[in-house]
BALODREN-164381 format. One line per 5 residues: number of its first residue (from 1); their letters; for each residue x, z, y of C-alpha. Coordinates in nm, 3 decimals. Layout:
N
NUM> a> X/Z/Y | ... .
This chain:
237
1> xxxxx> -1.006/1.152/1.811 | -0.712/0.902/1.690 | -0.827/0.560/1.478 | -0.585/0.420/1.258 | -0.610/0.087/1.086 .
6> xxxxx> -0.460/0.011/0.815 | -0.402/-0.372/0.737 | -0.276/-0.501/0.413 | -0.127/-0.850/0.489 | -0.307/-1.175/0.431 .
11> xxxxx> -0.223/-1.375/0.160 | 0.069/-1.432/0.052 | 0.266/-1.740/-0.157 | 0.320/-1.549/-0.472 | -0.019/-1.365/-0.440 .
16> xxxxx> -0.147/-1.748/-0.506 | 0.138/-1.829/-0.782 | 0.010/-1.497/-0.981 | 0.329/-1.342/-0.940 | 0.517/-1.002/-0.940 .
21> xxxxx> 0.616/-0.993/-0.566 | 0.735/-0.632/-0.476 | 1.048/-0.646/-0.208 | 1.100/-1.021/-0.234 | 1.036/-1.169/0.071 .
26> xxxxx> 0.791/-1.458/0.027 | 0.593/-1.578/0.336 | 0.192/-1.624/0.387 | 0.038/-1.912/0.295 | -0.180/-2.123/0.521 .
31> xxxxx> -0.514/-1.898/0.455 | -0.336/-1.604/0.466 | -0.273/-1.676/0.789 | -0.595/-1.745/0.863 | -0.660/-1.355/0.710 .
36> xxxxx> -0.456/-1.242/0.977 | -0.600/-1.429/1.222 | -0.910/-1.297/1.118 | -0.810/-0.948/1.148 | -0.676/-0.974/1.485 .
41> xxxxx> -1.094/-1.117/1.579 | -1.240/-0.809/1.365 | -0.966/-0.554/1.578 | -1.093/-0.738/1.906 | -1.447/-0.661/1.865 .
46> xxxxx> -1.390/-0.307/1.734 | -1.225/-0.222/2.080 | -0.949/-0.119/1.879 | -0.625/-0.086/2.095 | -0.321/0.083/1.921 .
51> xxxxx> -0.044/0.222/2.094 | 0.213/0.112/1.867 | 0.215/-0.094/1.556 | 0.423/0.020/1.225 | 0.477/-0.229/0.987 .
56> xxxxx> 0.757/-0.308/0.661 | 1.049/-0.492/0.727 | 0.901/-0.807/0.478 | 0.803/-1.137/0.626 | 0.435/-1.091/0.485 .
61> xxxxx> 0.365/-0.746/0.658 | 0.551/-0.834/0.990 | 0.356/-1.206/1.058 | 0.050/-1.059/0.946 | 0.049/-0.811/1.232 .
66> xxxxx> 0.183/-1.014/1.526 | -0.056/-1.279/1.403 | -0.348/-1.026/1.445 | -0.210/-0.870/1.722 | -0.167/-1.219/1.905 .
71> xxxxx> -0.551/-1.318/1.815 | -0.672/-0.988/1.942 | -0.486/-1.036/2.285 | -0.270/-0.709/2.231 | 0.085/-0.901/2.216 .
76> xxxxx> 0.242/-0.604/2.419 | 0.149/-0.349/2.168 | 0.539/-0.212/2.010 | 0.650/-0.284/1.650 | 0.809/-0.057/1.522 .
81> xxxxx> 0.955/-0.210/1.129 | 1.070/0.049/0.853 | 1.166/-0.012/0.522 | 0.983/0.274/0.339 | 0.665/0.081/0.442 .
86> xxxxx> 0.797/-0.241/0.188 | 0.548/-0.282/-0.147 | 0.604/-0.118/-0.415 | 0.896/-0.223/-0.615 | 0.809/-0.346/-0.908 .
91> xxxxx> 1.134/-0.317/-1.106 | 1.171/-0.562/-1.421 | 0.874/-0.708/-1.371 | 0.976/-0.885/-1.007 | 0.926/-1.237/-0.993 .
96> xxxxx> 0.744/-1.268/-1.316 | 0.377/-1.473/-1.368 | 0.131/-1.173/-1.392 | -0.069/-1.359/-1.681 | 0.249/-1.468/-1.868 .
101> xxxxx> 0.339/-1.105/-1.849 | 0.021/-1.007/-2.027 | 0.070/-1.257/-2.305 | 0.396/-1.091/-2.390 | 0.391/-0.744/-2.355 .
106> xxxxx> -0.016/-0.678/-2.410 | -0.269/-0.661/-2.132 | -0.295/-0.292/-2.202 | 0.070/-0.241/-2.117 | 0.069/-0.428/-1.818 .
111> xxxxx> -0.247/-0.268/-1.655 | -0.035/0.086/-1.712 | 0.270/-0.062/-1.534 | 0.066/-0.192/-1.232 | -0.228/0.109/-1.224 .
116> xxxxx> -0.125/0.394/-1.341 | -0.057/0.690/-1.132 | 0.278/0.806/-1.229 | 0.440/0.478/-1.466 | 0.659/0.299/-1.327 .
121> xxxxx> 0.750/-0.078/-1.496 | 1.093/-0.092/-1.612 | 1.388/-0.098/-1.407 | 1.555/-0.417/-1.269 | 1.861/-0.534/-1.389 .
126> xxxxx> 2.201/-0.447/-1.189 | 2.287/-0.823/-0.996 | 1.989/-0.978/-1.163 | 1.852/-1.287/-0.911 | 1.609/-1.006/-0.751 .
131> xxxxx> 1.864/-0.728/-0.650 | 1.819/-0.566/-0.344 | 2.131/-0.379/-0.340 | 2.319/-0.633/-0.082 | 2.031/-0.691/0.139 .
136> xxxxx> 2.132/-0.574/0.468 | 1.789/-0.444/0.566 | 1.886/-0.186/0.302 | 2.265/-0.088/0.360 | 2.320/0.294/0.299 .
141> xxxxx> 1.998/0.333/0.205 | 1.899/0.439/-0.151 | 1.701/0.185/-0.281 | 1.496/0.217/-0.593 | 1.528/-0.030/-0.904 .
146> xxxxx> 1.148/-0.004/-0.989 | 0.857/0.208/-0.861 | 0.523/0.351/-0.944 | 0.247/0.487/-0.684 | 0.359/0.789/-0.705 .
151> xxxxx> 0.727/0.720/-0.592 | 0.626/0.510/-0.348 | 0.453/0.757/-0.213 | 0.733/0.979/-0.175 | 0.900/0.750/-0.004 .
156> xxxxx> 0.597/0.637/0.224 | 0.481/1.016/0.332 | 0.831/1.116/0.503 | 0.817/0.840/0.687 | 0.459/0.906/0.750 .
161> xxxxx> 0.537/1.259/0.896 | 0.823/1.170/1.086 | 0.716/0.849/1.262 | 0.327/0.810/1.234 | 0.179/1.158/1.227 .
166> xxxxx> 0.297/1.236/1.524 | 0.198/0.916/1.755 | -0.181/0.981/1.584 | -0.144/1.372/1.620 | -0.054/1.287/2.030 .
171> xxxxx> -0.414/1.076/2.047 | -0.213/0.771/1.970 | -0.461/0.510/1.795 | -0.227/0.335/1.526 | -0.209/0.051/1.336 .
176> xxxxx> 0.028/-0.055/1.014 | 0.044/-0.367/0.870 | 0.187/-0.356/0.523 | 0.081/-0.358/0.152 | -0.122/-0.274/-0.119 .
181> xxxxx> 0.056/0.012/-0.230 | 0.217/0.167/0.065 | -0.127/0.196/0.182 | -0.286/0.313/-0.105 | -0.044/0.584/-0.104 .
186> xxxxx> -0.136/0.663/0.274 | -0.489/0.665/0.147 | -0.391/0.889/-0.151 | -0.250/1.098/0.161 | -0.521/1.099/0.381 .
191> xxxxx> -0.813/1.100/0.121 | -0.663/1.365/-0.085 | -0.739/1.076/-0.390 | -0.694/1.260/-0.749 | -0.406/1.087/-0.922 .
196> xxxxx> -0.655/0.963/-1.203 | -0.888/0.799/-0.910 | -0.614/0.594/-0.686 | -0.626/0.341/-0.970 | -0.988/0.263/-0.872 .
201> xxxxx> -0.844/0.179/-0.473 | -0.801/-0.139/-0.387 | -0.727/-0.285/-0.056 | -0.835/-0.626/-0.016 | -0.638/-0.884/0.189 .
206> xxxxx> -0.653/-0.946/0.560 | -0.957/-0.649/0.641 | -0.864/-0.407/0.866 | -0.954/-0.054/0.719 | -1.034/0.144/0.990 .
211> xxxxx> -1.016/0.539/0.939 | -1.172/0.744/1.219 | -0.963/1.089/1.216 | -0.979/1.445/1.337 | -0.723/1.663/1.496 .
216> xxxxx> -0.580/1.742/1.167 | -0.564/1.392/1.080 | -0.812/1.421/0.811 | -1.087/1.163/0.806 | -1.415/1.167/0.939 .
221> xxxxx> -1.542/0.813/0.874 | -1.409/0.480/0.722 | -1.494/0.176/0.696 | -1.380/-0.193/0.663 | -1.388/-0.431/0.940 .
226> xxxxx> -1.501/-0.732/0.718 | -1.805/-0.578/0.526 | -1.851/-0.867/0.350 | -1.489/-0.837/0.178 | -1.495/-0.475/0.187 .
231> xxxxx> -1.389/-0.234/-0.125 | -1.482/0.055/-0.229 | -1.345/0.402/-0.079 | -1.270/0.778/-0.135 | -1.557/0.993/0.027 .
236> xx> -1.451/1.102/0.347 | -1.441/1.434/0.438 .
């Protein structure tokens, strides 16, 4: 039976400002690279071994998985980086304080922008200091100008059939480093979450959620690595 862990990235600099972060490519701070170093402990002692590592092409996602993977002693496990594993993009709302936000446009408003389902925030401005569109990473590619779960979902399950399935379908153990939202929407996936009930997910920081899955890559059993940090999850099947 294939494991997959999935391994939001440690902390990040504008996870301690309070800010909007999305596609902008801000590094870890000093404990969240102690997160990741953590991980890459946790992994060790699960006798967790992947055969390849997926991970988004942002700084955050990428050091937080060679950082575990170089703690856990696995430094010849292959990367492989794709774009459609990047956070959700949060549109308008990139590079703003979170609790500034609030104050302007209403708590209430802001919670639907960053939990709801199927609401995306607004769009971000054409050459505002936060567009994408001549990032290299993302030539002839099309790039969204703001995102909810469930578009970043659409985006994250091709990928997810294409490149992951199959490695984990093969007997492949897997693991991704990315973010909160691409892998709540591999958790929507996997867990079959109703749209009303992914708001409740939330993946903390730096734990490694390991999913134990069967030949139909549905899961058996779940749990986080760090119990003491852990949060709570759909029922598996």
């Amino acid at each position: 039976m294939p494991r997959l862990i999935l391994l939001r990235h440690g902390q990040s600099q504008w996870n301690l400002e309070n800010r909007f972060t999305g596609w902008v490519d801000v590094d870890l701070t000093d404990e969240g690279e102690a997160q990741a170093r953590q991980a890459g402990a946790l992994i060790a002692r699960a006798g967790f071994r992947p055969a390849a590592m997926f991970t988004s092409v942002l700084t955050r996602a990428r050091r937080t998985g060679a950082l575990a993977l170089q703690t856990a002693g696995l430094t010849g496990v292959p990367v492989v980086e794709d774009w459609r594993l990047n956070e959700r993009h949060y549109g308008g709302l990139t590079g703003l304080d979170k609790a500034e936000t609030a104050r302007k446009h209403g708590e209430d408003q802001v919670k639907v922008w960053r939990r709801s389902y199927d609401i995306p925030p607004p769009p971000l401005e054409p050459g505002s200091e936060w567009d994408f569109a001549g990032d290299p990473r993302y030539a002839g590619k099309a790039i969204p100008d703001t995102e909810s779960l469930k578009t970043t979902l659409e985006r994250v399950l091709p990928y997810w059939n294409e490149a992951i399935a199959p490695r984990l379908m093969a007997g492949d153990d897997v693991l991704i480093a990315a973010h909160g939202n691409s892998l709540r929407a591999i958790v929507k996936h996997l867990f079959d979450v109703p749209d009303d009930k992914i708001v409740g997910v939330e993946i903390p920081t730096g734990n490694p959620l390991e999913i134990d899955l069967d030949g139909a890559l549905k899961p058996i059993s779940a749990r986080y690595l760090d119990a003491e940090r852990a949060q709570a999850l759909p029922d598996a099947a």
